[in-house]
C-alpha positions in Angstrom: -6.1 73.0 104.0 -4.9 72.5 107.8 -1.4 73.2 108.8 0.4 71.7 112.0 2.2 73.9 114.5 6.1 73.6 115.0 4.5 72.2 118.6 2.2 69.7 117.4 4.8 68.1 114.9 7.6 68.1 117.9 4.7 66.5 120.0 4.2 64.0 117.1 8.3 63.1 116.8 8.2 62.6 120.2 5.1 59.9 120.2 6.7 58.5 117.8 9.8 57.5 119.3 8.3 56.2 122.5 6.4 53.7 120.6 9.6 53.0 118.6 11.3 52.1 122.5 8.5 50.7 123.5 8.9 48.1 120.5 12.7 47.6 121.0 11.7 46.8 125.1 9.7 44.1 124.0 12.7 42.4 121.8 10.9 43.1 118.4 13.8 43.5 115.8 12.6 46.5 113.1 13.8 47.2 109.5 13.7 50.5 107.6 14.6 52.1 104.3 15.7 55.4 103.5 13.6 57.6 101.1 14.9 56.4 97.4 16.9 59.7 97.0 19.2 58.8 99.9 19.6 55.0 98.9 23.2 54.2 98.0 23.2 52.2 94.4 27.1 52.2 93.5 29.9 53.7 94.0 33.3 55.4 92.5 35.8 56.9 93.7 36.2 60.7 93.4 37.9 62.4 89.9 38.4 66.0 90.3 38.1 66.6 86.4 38.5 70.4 86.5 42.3 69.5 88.0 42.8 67.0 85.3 41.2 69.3 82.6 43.7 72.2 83.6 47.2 70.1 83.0 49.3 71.0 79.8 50.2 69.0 76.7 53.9 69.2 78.9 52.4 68.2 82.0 50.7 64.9 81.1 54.3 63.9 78.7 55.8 64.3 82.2 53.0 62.6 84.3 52.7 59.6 81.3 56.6 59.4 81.4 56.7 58.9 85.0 53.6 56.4 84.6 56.1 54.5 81.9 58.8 54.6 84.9 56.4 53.1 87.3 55.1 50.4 85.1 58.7 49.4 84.2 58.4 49.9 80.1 59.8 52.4 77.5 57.4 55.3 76.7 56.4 55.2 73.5 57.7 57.7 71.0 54.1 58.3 68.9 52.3 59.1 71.5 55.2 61.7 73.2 55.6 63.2 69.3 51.2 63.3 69.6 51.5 65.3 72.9 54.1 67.7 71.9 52.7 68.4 68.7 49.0 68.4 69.5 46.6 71.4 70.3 44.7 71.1 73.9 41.1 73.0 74.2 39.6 72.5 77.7 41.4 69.6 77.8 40.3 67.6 74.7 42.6 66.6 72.0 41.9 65.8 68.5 43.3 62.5 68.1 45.2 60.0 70.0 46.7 57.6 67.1 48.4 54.3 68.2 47.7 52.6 65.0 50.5 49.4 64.3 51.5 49.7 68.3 52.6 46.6 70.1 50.5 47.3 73.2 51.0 44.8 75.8 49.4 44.8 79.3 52.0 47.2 81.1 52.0 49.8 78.0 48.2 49.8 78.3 48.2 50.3 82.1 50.9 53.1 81.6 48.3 55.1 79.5 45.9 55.8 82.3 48.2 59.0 82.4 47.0 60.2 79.4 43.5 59.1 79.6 42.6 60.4 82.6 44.0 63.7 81.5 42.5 64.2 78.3 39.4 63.6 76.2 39.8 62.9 72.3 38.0 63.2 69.6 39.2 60.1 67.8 41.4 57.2 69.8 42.6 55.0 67.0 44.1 51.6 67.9 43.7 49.6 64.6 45.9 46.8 64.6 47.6 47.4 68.3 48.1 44.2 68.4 46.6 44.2 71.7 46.7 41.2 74.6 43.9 40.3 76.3 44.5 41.5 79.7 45.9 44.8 78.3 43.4 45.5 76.1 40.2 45.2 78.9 42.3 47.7 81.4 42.5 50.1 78.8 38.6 49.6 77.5 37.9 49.7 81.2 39.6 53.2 81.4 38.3 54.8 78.4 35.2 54.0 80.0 36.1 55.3 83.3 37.3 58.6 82.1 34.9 58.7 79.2 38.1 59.0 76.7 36.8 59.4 73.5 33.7 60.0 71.4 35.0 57.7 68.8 37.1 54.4 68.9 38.9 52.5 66.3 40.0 49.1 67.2 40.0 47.3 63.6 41.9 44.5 62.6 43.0 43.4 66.1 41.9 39.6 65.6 43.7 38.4 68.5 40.9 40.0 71.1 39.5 37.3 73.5 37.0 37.2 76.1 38.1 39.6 78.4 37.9 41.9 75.8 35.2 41.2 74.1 33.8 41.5 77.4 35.1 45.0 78.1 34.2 46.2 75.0 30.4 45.1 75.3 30.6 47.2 78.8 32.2 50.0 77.0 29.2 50.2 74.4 26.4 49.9 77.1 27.4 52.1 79.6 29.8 55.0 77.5 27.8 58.5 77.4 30.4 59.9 75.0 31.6 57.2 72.5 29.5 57.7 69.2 31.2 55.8 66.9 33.0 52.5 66.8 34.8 50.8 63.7 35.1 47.2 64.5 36.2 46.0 60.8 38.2 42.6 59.3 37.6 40.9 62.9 35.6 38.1 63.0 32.1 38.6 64.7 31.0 35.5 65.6 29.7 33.1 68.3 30.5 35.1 71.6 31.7 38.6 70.0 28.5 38.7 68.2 26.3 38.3 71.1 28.4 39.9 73.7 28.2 43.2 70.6 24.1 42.7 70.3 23.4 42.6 73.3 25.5 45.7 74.5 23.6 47.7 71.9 20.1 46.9 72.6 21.1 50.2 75.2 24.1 51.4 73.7 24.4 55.3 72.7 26.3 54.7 69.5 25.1 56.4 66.4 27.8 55.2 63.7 28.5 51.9 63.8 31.7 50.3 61.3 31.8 46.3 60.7 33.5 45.8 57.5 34.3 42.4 56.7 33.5 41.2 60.0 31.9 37.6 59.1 28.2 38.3 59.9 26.8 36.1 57.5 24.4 33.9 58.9 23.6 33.8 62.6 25.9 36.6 63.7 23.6 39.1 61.2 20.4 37.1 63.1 22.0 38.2 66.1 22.8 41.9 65.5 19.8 42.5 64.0 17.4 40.9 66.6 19.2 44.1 68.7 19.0 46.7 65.8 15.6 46.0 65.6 15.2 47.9 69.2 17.7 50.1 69.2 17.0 53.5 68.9 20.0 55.4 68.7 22.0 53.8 66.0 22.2 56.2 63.0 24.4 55.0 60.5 25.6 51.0 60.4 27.8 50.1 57.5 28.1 46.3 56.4 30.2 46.1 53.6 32.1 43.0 52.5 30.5 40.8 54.4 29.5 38.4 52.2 26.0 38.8 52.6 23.4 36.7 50.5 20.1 37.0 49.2 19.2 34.6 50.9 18.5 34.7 55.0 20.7 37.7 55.0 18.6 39.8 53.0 15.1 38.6 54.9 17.3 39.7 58.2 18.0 43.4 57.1 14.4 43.1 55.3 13.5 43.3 59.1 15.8 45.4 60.3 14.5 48.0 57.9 10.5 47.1 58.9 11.2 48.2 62.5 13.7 49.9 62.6 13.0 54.0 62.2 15.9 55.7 63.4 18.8 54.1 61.0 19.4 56.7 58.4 22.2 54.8 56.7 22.7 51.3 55.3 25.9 50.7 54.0 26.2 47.2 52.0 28.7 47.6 49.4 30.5 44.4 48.2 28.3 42.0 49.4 26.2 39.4 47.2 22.4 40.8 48.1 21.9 40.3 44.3 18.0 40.7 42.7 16.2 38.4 45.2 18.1 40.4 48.2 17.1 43.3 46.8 13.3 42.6 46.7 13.5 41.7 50.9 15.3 45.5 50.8 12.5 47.3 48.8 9.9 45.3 51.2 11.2 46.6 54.6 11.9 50.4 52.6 8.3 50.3 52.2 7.7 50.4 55.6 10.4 53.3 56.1 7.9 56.5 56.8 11.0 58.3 59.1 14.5 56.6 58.5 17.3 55.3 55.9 17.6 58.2 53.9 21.3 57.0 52.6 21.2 52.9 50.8 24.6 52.2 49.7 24.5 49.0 47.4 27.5 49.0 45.2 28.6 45.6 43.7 25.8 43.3 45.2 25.1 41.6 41.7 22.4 43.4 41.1 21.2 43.4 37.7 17.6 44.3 35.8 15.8 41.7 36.9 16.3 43.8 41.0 15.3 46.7 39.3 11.9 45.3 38.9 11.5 45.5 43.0 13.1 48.7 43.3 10.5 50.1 40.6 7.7 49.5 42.6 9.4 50.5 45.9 10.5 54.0 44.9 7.4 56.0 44.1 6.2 54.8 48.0 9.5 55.8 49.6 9.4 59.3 51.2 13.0 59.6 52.9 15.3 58.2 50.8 17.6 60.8 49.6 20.9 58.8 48.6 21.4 55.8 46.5 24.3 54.2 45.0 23.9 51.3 42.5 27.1 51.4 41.2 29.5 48.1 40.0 26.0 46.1 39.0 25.3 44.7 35.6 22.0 47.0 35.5 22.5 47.6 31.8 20.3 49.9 29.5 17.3 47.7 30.8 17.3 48.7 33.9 17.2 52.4 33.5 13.8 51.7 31.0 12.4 50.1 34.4 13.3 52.7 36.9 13.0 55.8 34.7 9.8 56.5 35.5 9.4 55.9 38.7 12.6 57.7 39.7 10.5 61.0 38.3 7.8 60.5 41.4 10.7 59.9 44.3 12.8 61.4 46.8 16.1 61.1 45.7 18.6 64.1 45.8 21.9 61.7 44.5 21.9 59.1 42.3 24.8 56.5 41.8 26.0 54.9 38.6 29.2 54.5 37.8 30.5 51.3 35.9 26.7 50.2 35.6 27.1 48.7 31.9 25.1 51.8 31.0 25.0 52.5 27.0 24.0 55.3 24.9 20.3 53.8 25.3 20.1 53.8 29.4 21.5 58.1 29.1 18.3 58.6 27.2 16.2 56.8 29.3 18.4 59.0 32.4 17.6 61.8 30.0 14.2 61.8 30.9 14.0 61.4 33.9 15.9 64.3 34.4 14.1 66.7 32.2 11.3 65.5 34.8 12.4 65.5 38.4 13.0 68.8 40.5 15.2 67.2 43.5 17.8 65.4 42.1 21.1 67.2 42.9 23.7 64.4 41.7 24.0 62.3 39.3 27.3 59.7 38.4 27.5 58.0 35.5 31.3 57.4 35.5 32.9 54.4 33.8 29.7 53.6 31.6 30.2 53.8 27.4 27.9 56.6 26.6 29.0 58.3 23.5 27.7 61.1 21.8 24.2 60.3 21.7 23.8 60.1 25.1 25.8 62.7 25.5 23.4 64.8 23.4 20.5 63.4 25.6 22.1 64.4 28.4 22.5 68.1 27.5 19.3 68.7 26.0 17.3 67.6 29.4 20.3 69.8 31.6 18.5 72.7 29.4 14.7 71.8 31.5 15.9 70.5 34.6 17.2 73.4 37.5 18.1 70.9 40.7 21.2 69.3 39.0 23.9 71.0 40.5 26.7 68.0 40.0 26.9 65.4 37.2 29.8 63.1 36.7 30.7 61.8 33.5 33.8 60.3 31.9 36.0 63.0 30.0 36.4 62.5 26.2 39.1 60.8 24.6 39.9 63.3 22.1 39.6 67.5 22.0 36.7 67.7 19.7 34.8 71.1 19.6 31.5 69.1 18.7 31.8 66.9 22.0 31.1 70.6 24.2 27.6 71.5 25.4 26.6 74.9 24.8 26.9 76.5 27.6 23.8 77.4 28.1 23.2 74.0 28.9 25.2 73.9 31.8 24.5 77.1 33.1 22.9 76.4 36.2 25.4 73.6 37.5 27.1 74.5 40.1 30.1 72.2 39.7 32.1 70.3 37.4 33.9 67.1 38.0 37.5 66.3 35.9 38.0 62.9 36.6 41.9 61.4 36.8 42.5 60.6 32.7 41.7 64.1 32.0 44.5 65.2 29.4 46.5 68.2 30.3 45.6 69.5 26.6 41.9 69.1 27.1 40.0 71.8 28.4 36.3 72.9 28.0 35.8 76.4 26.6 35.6 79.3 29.2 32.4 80.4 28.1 31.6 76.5 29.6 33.0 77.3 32.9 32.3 81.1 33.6 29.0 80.0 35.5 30.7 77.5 37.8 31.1 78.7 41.6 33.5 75.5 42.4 35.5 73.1 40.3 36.4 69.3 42.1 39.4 67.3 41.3 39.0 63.7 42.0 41.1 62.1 44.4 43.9 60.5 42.0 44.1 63.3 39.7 47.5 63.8 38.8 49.2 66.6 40.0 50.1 67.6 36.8 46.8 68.6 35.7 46.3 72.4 35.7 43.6 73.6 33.9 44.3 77.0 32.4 44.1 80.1 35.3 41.9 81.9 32.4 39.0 78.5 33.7 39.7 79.2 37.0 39.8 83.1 37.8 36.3 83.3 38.6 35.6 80.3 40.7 35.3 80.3 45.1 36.8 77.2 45.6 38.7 73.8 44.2 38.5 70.8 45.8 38.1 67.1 46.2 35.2 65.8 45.3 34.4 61.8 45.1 30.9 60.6 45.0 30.1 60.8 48.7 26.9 60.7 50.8 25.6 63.6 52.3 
């Protein structure tokens, strides 16, 4: 390899520039570009964030105050009570709650203050009542300032758009926000498309649209974008009256191409058996992705259970499924107890599924089978003794189980307790509200248990003898939930 002298490439330079004047003499006009690392392509105006970052919870009351002052409107009392009561590491805050609010335009601009100050973990503006103009300046900052990693702005029907329009520019371009709940506002004609087409490149892993009216040609829309999008992680649909018709053949699609979505949420729709067939088609396809199908009270009944039968034994990821609320009835645990021996599934969901003595032994089974499931509900079903007995004589083969949920009896009766050597490798134990104060399993039932989990309207009467307790590491909550 030759190298050139410090001489020779001055020489060269200077060569160089007397052809360039010799060019120039003769009148010839000449263009050039800088190398692409120099090119200007946009610009902002400097933020010096480590002097923002380093302000008190006092100092930004005082600067938003002064911004209220400015702006010529009252400062508003939730968010002062928020900043003197909050916590402030490196200049993040947990939540910034303006939920009911009357935000107009000048309240909005007054909160630059604050955002430019502070990052939060959650920004909640669920029914602000927020005006069009306001509510783009202060989508414009959150962008700007990168505000928050998730955003709230439910049941704010009065958006227009402007806002729309901000919004869609606050999906697309936001390197922080990760979750957005956008629920009971209507999605349609211009919101839905301005929405799809920010997240064909949005960053947003959790998306919320709860009775947002995508029936129809706003789902067509979304999911022409979901399709492509590869960042989207959880997208929850419920109550939004989708059929089993188009809507179903939509999210059919979604689920054929889409392999990053680990959750489907569509509780409380109307996907029904011939909407769940389209499901189990696209699942099929599913070798990385949902891992987590909610479908509680879709009308799903025995007939569906016929698609899901053949579906499960192929699905390799699915690890959470809720059927909960549908007439499935004793039949349609005979379909799907076999096949749910040869599946993924780690939790298994349902509660108030018309589910008879009959369907626990068919469950009965297909525990004494599997070695992954982990939970199991069968809440608000009529299972009496018999399948009671089922139950308990299949929790003495299978070692996953580590939480069933079952209704509590209706009267203390020493012949309604499993030995406890049935239960003895469950980890927990969940009293649902009705629970009598008088009724309480035998010790010897609960000396094994490392947690006990007290649904969410258990009354606070309910004390189960310390003599139960004195051995366990923890009492909790503990609804049917998705993990």
């Amino acid at each position: 390899m030759s190298h050139c002298s410090d001489n020779e490439e001055q020489s060269d330079d200077g060569a160089e520039r007397a052809r360039n004047q010799k060019k120039r003499s003769k009148g010839e006009k000449r263009v050039s570009f800088p190398p692409d690392g120099q090119i200007v392509s946009g610009f902002a105006e400097h933020r010096d964030r480590e002097a923002e970052s380093s302000l008190t919870l006092t100092e930004v009351m005082e600067a938003y105050e002064q911004s209220c002052s400015r702006h010529q409107v009252q400062p508003r009392e939730q968010v002062l009570q928020q900043l003197q009561q909050g916590v402030c590491v490196g200049g993040g805050v947990k939540c910034l709650d303006l939920k009911g609010e009357r935000l107009d335009q000048r309240s909005c601009e007054a909160l630059e203050a604050v955002l430019k100050s502070l990052h939060f973990d959650f920004i909640n503006l669920q029914a602000a009542q927020l005006e069009e103009n306001g509510a783009a300046s202060l989508l414009d900052m959150m962008l700007y300032y990168e505000s928050t990693t998730h955003l709230d702005i439910s049941d704010n029907s009065s958006m227009g758009t402007l806002c729309w329009r901000a919004l869609a520019h606050l999906i697309k371009q936001s390197v922080r926000l990760s979750r957005l709940d956008l629920c009971n506002v209507a999605v349609v004609d211009y919101p839905a498309q301005s929405l799809s087409k920010a997240l064909l490149t949005s960053r947003l892993t959790e998306l919320h649209l709860h009775n947002a009216q995508l029936s129809g040609v706003p789902l067509y829309t979304l999911v022409s974008a979901l399709k492509w999008n590869r960042a989207l992680q959880q997208l929850h649909l419920t109550n939004n009256l989708l059929n089993s018709y188009q809507d179903a053949l939509h999210l059919g699609d979604l689920l054929r191409y889409n392999t990053t979505l680990h959750t489907l949420e569509l509780s409380s729709n109307a996907v029904a058996d011939d909407g769940l067939e389209e499901l189990c088609d696209g699942l099929r396809w599913q070798t990385a992705g949902v891992r987590v199908l909610l479908l509680r009270n879709n009308q799903i009944t025995a007939r569906g259970m016929l698609h899901l039968a053949k579906a499960l034994p192929l699905l390799r990821v699915l690890q959470v499924l809720d059927l909960g609320e549908n007439l499935l009835g004793n039949e349609g645990m005979q379909v799907i107890r076999e096949p749910l021996m040869n599946c993924s599934l780690l939790q298994l969901g349902l509660a108030q599924a018309s589910i008879t003595c009959e369907g626990a032994v068919a469950l009965a089974e297909f525990l004494a089978e599997s070695r992954q499931i982990q939970r199991l509900d069968l809440r608000h079903n009529e299972l009496k003794a018999g399948g009671l007995m089922a139950l308990c004589l299949a929790l003495r083969i299978n070692s996953s189980l580590e939480g069933l949920d079952l209704d509590p009896p209706q009267e203390q009766s020493p012949d309604l307790h499993p030995p406890a050597t049935l239960l003895s490798h469950l980890t927990s134990i969940h009293l649902l509200p009705s629970q009598s104060p008088d009724l309480h399993p035998p010790c010897s039932l609960l000396s094994h248990l490392t947690s006990i989990h007290l649904l969410p309207s258990q009354s606070p009467d309910f004390h189960p003898p310390c003599s139960l307790l004195s051995h366990l590491t923890s009492i909790h909550p503990a609804p049917f939930s998705v993990t």
